[in-house]
N, C-alpha and C positions, 0 to 999 in steps of 0.2 A: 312429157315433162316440159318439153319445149313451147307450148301453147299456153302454158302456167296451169292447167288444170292437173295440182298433183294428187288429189284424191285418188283419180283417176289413175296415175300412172303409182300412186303405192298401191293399189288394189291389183292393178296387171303386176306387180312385182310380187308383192305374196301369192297373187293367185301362183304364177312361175313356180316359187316353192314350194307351194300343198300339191302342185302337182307334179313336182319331181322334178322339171325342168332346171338347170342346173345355172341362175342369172352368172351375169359373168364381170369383169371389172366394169365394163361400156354399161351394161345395164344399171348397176347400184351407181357410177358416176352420175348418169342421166337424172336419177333421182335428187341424189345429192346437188348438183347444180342449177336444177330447177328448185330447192326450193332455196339456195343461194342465191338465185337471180330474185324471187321473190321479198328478199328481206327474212326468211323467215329463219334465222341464225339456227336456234333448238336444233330444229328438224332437220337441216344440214347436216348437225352435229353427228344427230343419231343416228341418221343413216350413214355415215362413214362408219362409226361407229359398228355398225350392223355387218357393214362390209366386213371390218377384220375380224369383228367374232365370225364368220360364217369361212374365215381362212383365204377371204378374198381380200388380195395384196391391194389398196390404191396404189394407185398412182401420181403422178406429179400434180394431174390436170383434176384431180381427186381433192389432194389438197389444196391447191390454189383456188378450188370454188368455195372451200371456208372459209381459207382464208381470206379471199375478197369480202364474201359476205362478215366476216366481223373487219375487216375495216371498211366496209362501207355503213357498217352500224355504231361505227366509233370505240369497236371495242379490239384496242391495242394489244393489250394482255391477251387476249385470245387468241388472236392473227402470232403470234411468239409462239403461246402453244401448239401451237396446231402446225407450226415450221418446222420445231423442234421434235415432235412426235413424227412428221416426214423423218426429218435426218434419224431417230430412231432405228425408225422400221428402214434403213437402207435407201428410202427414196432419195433420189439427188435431185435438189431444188434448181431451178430453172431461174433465168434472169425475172420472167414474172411473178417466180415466187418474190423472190427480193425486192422485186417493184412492189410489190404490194403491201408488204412489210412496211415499206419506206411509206406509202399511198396514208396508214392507219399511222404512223406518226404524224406524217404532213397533217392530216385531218383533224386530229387531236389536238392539233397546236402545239406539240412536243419538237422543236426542231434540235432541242438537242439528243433524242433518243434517234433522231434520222440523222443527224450527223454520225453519231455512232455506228448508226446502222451499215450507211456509207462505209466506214472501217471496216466494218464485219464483212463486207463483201468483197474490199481489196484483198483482207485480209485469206480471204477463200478463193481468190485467185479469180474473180467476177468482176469482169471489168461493165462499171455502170457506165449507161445507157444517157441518152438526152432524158428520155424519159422518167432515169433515176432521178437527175439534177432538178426535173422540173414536177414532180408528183407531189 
């Protein structure tokens, strides 16, 4: 996944499955990341997606690769979703979730939903970062 060729790395992943091999968090993140690092939002989606139907928990580093890829697609409302579905399912967001929450407002030209956003993480006890102030 890391070389961007993900055809290649869904087909070593299904194959994993038809043959019983049992993929594991590391495996469906790799996927999912790579096709976040590509831009390619969907398929991101769907493979996290794929993950928790298959009863495979993400993780932090799970979510923060959608979430970067919709905000670096300018899509704000999604990067929310996809936070929100973290704290859900129990995951505890990490200061780079929150950067990047903040990242998809900055981008948007929304400073007042990053202002807020700012609140929302005092508000959770995250003390932001230079990198908050400045994304």
């Amino acid at each position: 996944a890391k070389a961007g060729r993900m055809q290649d790395a869904e087909r070593w992943l299904n194959h994993m499955v038809a043959s019983k091999a049992q993929p594991n968090v590391v495996s469906y993140t790799s996927i999912v990341h790579g096709f976040a690092r590509a831009g390619q939002v969907p398929e991101a989606e769907s493979w996290l997606r794929k993950m928790k139907e298959t009863q495979i928990s993400p993780n932090v580093i799970s979510y923060n690769s959608v979430i970067n890829a919709c905000a670096q697609a300018g899509l704000v409302d999604r990067a929310c979703v996809w936070f929100r579905s973290m704290l859900a399912a129990d995951t505890k967001p990490d200061i780079v979730s929150y950067n990047t929450v903040l990242k998809a407002f900055a981008r948007a030209g929304l400073p007042d939903g990053a202002h807020g956003w700012l609140r929302v993480m005092r508000e959770n006890d995250v003390v932001p970062t230079a990198v908050s102030y400045t994304s």
